[in-house]
C-alpha positions in Angstrom: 14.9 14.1 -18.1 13.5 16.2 -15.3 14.3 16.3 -11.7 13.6 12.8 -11.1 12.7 11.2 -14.2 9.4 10.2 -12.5 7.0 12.7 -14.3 4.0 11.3 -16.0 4.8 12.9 -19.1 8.2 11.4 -19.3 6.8 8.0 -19.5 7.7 8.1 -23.2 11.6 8.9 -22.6 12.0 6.3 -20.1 10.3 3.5 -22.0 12.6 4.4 -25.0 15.5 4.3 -22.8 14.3 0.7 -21.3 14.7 -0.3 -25.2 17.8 1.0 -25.8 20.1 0.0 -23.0 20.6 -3.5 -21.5 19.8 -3.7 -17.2 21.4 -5.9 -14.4 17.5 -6.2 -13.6 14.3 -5.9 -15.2 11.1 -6.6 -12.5 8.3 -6.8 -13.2 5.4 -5.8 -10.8 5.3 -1.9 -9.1 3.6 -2.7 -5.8 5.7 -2.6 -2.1 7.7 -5.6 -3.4 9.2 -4.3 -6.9 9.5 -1.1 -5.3 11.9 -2.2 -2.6 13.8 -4.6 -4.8 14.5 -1.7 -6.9 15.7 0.8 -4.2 18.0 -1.8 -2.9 19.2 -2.9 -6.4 19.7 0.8 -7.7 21.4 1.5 -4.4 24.0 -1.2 -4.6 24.9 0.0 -8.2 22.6 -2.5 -10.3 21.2 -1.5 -13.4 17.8 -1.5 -12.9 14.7 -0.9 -14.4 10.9 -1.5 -13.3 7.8 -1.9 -15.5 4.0 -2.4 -13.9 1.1 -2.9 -15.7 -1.4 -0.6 -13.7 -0.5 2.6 -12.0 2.3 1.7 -9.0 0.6 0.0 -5.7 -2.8 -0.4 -7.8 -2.8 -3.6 -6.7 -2.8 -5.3 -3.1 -0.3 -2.4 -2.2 -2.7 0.3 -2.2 -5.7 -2.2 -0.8 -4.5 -3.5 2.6 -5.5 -2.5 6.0 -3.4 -0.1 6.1 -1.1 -0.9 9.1 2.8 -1.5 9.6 1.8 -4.8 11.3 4.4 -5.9 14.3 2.8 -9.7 13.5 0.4 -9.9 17.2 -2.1 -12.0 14.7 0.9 -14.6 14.0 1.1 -15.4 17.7 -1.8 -17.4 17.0 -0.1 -19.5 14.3 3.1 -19.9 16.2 5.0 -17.8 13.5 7.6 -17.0 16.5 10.4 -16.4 13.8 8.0 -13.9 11.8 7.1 -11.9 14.6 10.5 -11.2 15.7 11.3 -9.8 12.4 8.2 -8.1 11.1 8.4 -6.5 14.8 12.0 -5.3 13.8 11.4 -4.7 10.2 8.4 -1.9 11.5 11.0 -0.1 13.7 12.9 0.3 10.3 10.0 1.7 8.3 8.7 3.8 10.3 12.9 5.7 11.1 13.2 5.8 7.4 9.5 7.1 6.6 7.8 8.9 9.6 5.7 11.1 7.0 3.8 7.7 6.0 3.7 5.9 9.4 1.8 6.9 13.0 2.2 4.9 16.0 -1.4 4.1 17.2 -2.3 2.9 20.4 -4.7 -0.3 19.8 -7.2 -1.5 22.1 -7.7 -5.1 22.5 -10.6 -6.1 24.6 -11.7 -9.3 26.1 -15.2 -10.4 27.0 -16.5 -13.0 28.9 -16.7 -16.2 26.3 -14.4 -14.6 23.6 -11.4 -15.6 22.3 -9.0 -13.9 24.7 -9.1 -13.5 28.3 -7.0 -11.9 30.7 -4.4 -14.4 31.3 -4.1 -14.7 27.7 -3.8 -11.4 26.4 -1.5 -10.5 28.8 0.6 -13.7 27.6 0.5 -13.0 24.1 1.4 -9.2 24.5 3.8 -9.7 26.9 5.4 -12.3 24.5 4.8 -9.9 21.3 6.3 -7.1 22.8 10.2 -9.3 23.5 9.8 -10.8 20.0 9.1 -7.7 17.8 12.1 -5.6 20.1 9.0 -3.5 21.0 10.4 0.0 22.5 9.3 0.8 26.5 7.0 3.5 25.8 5.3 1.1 23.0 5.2 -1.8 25.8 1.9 -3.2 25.9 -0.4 -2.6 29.0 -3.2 -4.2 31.0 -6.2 -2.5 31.3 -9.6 -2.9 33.3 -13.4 -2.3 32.9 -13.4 1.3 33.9 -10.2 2.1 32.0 -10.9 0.2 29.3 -14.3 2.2 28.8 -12.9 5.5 29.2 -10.8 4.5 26.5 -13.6 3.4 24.7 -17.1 4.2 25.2 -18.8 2.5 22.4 -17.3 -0.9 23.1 -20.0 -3.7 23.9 -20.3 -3.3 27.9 -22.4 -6.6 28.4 -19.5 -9.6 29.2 -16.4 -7.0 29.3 -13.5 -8.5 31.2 -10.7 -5.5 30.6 -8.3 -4.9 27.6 -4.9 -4.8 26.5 -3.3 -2.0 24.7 -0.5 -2.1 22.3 0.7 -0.1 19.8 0.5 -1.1 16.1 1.8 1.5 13.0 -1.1 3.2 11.1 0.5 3.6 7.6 -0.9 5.3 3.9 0.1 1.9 1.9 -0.3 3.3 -1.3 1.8 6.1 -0.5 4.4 4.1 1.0 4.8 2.5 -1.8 5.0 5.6 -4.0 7.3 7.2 -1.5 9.9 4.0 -1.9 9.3 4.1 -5.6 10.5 7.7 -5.7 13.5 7.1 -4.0 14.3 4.1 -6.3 14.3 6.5 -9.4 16.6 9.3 -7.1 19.4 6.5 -6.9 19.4 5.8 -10.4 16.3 3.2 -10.7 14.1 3.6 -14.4 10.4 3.0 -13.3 7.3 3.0 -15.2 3.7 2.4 -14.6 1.0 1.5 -17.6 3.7 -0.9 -18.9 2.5 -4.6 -19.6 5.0 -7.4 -20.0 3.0 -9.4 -22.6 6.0 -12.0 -23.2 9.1 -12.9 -21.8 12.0 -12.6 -23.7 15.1 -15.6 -23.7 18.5 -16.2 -25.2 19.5 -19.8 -25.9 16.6 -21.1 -22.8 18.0 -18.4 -20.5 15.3 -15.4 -19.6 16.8 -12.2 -20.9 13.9 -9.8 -20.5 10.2 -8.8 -21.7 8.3 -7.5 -24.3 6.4 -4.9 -22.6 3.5 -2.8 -24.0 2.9 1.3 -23.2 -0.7 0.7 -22.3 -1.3 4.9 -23.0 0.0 4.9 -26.1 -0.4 1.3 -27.3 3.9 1.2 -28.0 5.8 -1.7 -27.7 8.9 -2.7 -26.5 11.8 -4.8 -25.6 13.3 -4.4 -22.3 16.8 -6.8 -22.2 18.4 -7.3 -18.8 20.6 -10.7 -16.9 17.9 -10.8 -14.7 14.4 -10.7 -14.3 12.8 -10.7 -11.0 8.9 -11.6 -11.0 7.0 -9.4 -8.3 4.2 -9.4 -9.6 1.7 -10.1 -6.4 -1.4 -11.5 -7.0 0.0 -12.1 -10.6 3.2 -14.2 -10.0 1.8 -17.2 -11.3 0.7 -15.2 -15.0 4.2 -14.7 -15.0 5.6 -18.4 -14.0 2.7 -19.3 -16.6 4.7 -17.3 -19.2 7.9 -18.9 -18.3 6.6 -22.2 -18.4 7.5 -22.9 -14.4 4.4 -22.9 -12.7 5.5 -26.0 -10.8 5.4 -27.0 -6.8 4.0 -24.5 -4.8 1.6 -21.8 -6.6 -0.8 -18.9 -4.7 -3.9 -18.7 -3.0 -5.9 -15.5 -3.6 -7.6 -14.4 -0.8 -9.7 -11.1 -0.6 -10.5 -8.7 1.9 -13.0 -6.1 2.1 -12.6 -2.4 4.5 -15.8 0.0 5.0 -15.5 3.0 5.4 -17.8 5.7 7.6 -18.3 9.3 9.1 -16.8 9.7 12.4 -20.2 11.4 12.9 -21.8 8.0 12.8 -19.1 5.8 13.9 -17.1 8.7 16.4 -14.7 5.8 17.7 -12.1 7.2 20.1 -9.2 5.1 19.6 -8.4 2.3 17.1 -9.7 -1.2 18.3 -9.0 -5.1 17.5 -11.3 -7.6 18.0 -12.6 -10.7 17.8 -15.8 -12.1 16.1 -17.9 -15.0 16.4 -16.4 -16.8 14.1 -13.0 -16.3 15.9 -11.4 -14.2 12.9 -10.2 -10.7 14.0 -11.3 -7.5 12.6 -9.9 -3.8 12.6 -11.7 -0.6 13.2 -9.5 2.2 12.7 -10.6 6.6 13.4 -8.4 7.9 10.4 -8.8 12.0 9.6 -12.7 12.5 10.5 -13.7 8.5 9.2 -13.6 4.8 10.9 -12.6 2.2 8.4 -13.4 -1.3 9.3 -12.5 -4.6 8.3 -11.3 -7.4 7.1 -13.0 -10.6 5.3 -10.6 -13.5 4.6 -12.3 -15.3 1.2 -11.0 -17.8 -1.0 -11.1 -15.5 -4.3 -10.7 -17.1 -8.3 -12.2 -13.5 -9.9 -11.0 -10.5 -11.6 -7.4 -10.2 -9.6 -7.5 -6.5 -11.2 -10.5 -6.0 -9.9 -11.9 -7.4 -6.9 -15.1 -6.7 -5.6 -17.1 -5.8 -2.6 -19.7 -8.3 -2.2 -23.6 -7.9 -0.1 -22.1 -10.9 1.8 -18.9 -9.2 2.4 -20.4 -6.0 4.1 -23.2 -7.5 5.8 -19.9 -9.0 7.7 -18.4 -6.4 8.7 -21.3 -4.5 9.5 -22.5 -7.3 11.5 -18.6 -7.4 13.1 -19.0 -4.1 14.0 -22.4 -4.0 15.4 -22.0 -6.9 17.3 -18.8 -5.2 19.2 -20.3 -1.5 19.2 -23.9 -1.9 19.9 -25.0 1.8 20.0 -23.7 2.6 16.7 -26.5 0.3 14.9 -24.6 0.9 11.7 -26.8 -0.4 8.6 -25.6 -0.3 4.5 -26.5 3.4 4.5 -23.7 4.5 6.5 -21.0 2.7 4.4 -19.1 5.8 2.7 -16.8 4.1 1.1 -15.0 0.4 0.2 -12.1 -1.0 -0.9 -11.2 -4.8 -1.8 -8.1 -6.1 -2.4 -6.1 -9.4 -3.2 -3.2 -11.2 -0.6 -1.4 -13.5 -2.7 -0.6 -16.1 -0.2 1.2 -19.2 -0.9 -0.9 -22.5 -1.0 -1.0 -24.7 1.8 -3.6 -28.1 1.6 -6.2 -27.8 3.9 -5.7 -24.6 6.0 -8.5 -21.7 5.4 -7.4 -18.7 3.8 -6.7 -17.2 7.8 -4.7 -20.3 9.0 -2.8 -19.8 5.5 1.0 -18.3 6.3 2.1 -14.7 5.3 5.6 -16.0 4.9 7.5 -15.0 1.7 9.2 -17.5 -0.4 12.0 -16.9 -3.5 11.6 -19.4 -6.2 13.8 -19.7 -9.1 12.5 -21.5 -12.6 15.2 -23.1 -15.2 15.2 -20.0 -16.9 16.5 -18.3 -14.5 13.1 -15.9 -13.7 13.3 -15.5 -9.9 9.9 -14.8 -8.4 9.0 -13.6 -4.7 5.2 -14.6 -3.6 3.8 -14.0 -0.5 4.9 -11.7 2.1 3.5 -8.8 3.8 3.9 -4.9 3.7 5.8 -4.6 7.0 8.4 -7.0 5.4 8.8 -5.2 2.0 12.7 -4.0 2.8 13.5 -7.1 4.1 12.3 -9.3 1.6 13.9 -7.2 -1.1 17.2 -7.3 0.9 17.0 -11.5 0.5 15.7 -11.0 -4.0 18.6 -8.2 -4.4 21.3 -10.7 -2.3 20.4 -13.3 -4.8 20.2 -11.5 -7.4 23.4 -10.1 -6.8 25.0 -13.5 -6.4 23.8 -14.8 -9.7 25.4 -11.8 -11.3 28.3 -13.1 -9.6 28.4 -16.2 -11.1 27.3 -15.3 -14.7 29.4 -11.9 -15.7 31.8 -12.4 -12.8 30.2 -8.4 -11.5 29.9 -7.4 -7.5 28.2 -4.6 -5.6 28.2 -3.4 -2.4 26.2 -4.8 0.2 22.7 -3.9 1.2 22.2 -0.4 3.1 18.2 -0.5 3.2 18.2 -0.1 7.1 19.3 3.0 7.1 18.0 4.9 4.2 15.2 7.3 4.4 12.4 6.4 1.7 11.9 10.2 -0.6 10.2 12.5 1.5 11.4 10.8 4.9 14.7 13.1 5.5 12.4 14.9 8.6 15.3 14.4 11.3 13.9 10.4 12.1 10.9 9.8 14.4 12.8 11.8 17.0 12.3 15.0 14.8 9.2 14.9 13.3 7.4 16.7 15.2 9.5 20.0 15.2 9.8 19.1 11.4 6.0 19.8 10.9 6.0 22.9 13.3 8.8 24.3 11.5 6.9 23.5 7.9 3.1 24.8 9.0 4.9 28.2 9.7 7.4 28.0 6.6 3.8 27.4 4.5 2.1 30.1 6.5 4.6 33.0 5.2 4.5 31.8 2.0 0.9 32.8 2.4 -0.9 29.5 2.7 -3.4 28.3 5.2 -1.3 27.2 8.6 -3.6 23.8 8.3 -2.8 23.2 4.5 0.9 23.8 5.2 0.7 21.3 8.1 -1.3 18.9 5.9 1.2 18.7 3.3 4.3 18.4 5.3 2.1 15.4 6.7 1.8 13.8 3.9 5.0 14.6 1.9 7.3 15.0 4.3 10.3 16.6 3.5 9.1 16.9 -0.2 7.0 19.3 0.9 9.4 22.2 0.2 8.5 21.1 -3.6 5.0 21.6 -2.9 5.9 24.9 -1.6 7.6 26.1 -4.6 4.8 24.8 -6.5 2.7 26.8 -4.8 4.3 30.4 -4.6 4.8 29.6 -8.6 1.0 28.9 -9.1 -0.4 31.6 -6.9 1.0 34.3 -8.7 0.4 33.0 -12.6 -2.4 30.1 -13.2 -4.3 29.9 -16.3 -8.2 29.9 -16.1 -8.4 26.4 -15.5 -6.1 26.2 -12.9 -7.8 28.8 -11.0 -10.7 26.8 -11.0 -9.2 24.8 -8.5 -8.8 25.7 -4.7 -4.6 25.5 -3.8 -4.9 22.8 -1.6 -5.8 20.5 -4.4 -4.3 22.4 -7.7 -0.9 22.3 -5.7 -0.6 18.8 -4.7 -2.0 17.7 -8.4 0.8 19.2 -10.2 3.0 17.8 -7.6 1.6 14.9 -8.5 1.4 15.1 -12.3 5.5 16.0 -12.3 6.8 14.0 -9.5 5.0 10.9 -8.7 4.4 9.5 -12.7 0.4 10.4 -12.0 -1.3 8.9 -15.2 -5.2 9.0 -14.5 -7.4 10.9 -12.2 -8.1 8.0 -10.6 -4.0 7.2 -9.9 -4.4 10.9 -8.3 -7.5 10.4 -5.9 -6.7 6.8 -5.2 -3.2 6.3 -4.4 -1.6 9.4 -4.8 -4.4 11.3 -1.9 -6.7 8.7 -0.9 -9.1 10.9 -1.4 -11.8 8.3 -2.7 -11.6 6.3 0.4 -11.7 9.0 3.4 -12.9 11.7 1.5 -15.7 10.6 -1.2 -17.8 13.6 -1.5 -14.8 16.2 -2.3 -14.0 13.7 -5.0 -17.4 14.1 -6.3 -17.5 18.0 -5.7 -13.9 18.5 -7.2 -14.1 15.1 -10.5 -14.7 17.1 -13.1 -12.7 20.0 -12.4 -9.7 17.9 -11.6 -10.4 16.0 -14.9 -10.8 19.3 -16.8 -7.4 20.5 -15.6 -5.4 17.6 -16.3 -6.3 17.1 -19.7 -5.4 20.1 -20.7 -2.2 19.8 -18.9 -1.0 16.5 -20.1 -3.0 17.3 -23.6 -5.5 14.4 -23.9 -7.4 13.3 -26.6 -11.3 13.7 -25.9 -11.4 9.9 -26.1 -8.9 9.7 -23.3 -10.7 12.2 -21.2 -14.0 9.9 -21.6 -12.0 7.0 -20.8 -10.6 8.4 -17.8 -13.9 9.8 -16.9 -15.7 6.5 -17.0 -12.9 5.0 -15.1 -13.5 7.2 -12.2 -17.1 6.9 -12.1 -16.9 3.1 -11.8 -14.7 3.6 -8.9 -17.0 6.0 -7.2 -19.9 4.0 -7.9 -18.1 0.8 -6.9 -17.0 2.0 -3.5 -20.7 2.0 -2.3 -22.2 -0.5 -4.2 -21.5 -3.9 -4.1 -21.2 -6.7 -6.7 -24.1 -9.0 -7.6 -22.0 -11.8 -8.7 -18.3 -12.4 -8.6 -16.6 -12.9 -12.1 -17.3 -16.6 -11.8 -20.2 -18.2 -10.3 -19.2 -19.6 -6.7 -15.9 -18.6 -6.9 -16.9 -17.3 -3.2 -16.5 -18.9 -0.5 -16.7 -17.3 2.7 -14.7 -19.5 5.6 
């Protein structure tokens, strides 16, 4: 296999492989969750392989708001315990991945009537910050109506009482997830995306694996392992279905909706969190030229592949945002882009999707499946350090085997060997001017070290190889996307188009039109590439255009009549 076994077309080889030999582990489900389970699990010298049905972090993972939450919003619930450890767990993160996580001041402002006042914020902050560990320079701070307005021109001036600011972690979810994904197959981890476990697999009423289909090629196969861990997200309960153990406690989908405009319309200064009317809280977020804003907190019973933007759900926001930034007078013709995802939150009677709890839970059936639901992308290493503990325990007790304990904390994710937070700067410096004598654009150099951190000396390679032989349809393609496609393509197991301008770039959310200019080029290039069959190329084709038209339009109706319900 190649460099790290993670190449899209090696798919084939390391599905064959899943059939052949038997795993300590088998999960199911390649968002955050799976991710870290199997990074920890590969780590401490478990077998381990990883199968997920769409591309990795197609699901909620690639859907969020796209923060490294410290937990301020679970001040409000009293979640004292999970503050104090997603505060710690973000510290971690961000060390081990500084290429995928910015520290963002956020402005929290108070108005006469709102939900906060001074006294309050101040509180809560001051609170937040010795929960979560914050670091001094991250320390919140009071601010007044002058400052706060310097800060923040566009804020609603009419009832302004001050702000406070705090620092929260701006992070590329989908890419996080990639990033830990990658570093899962370096220690020894087999991972594949497009894989569907159709049925589970048991030996005398114990679990013992999955019968998983290649949804490219249509292959099945029989994955046999001593465990199988369920982290599936929004589909646990499919799973506990399957097993027959869908008992006690089961999820709650709730979905969320994020708009996306030109800084041109929307030119916000810094990122802001505020309250609404109804008392929920909403982001708005300047990210590379675009404000993305949101979210809505539904009850959701459609298409958990594919949720949907609704009318409802963007006259909302829009309303949200208006009603906080007067001037803007932002209407539907703005809104760039969308996305909506899924949080699979465990059910609790009688509490609205915002009251419901992030917390995660571990469950374990007769069989033996152990499932993880609920839980939050700050908490991913975490919460795989408690499945890979008890997973590690069973193995214990059935085969008599032991591994090493956990060493998450202190691992850097692939791509996040850049010297810690303490060096990243110099590192990208140092990798604009390494790109620039290679003969690439300062700003493309600096762009990808960004992005890939200290992968970026692959891109590089890529790079000096492509500029001086590409075929014809390569060349049709500017460098700063050819490059990172291949990268792509042979490291980071890119299937479809959309895999690449969705989670692999982003480039669908922030950067819409260039995905229009640059489709069918991209599309072009791949299939010759990877060799697809004209059908495939259509398929992909269409798939892309839904998304494209999906991201601006919304859905008339929601896969079941009055399955919505806004709270």
């Amino acid at each position: 296999m190649g460099e790290q076994g993670f190449a899209a077309q090696e798919r084939t080889a390391v599905l064959e492989r899943m059939g052949r030999e038997h795993f300590d582990i088998l999960i199911i489900g390649g968002g955050i969750t799976g991710a870290g389970i199997a990074l920890d699990a590969a780590d401490r010298g478990l077998k381990t392989a990883l199968v997920e049905m769409q591309d990795f972090a197609a699901g909620t993972s690639s859907r969020s708001t796209k923060l490294v939450h410290g937990g301020l919003r679970y001040l409000k619930q009293f979640e004292v315990k999970m503050v104090a450890e997603v505060g710690k767990e973000r510290a971690i993160v961000f060390e081990n991945g500084p290429h995928v996580t910015i520290p963002e001041r956020m402005l929290l402002p108070f108005h006469q009537g709102g939900t906060f006042n001074a006294f309050t914020t101040s509180i809560g902050l001051l609170v937040y910050d010795f929960l979560a560990g914050v670091k001094r320079s991250e320390r919140r701070c009071m601010l007044d109506i002058q400052t706060t307005l310097e800060r923040e021109p566009l804020l609603k001036r009419e009832g302004l009482r001050g702000s406070g600011s705090y620092v929260e972690y701006r992070t590329d979810d989908a890419r996080l997830t990639i990033e830990v994904m990658k570093e899962a197959v370096t220690r020894g981890a087999l991972a594949v995306n497009y894989a569907k476990a159709d049925k589970l697999l048991y030996d005398s009423g114990r679990i013992s694996g999955a019968s998983v289909t290649d949804r490219v090629t249509g292959k099945p196969y029989e994955i046999r392992a001593s465990l199988v861990i369920n982290a599936a997200g929004p589909w646990v309960d499919t799973l506990r279905e399957m097993d027959r153990s869908k008992e006690g406690k089961v999820l709650r989908l709730t979905k969320g909706i994020h708009l996306v405009f030109d800084a041109g319309r929307f030119p916000l200064q810094q990122a802001v969190y505020f309250d609404t009317p109804d008392g929920r809280m909403v982001f708005a977020i300047p990210r590379d030229g675009k404000t993305y804003a949101g979210t809505t907190d539904t009850v959701y019973e459609g298409d958990t592949a594919h949720p949907r933007m609704t009318a409802e759900d963007r006259a909302y926001v829009l309303q949200a945002i208006n009603g906080m930034f007067p001037d803007v007078k932002l209407t539907v013709t703005d809104v760039e882009s969308s996305w909506a995802g899924v949080r699979p939150l465990i059910y609790e009677d009688g509490k609205s999707p915002s009251e419901i709890s992030r917390k995660d839970e571990i469950w374990e059936s007769r069989s033996g499946l152990i499932t993880i639901a609920g839980g939050k992308l700050t908490g991913y290493r975490k919460m795989s350090e408690l499945v890979v503990d008890r997973a590690v325990r069973e193995l214990g007790r059935l085969h008599g085997q032991s591994f090493r304990a956990c060493r998450t904390r202190h691992i850097p994710i692939s791509g996040g060997s850049v010297g810690g937070s303490a060096g990243w700067d110099a590192f990208v410096s140092k990798q604009a001017i390494a790109g620039a004598a290679l003969g690439l654009p300062p700003e493309t150099a600096r762009a990808w070290a960004v992005r890939y951190g200290s992968n970026v000396e692959r891109l590089f390679a890529i790079a000096t190889q492509s500029m001086k032989n590409s075929t014809e349809t390569e060349a049709a393609l500017p460098v700063e996307l050819r490059v990172p496609l291949l990268y792509a393509m042979e490291q980071e197991m890119t299937v479809t188009p959309s895999d690449f301008f969705i989670r692999r770039t982003g480039a669908l959310f922030f950067q819409i039109d260039e995905v229009k200019r640059w489709k069918q080029a991209v599309i072009a290039w791949m299939s010759e590439y990877a060799g697809w069959s004209a059908e495939q190329e259509l398929q992909y084709t269409t798939e892309l255009d839904a998304y494209l038209y999906e991201a601006v339009t919304p859905v008339e109706i929601e896969a079941e009549p009055g399955a919505i319900k806004v709270i």
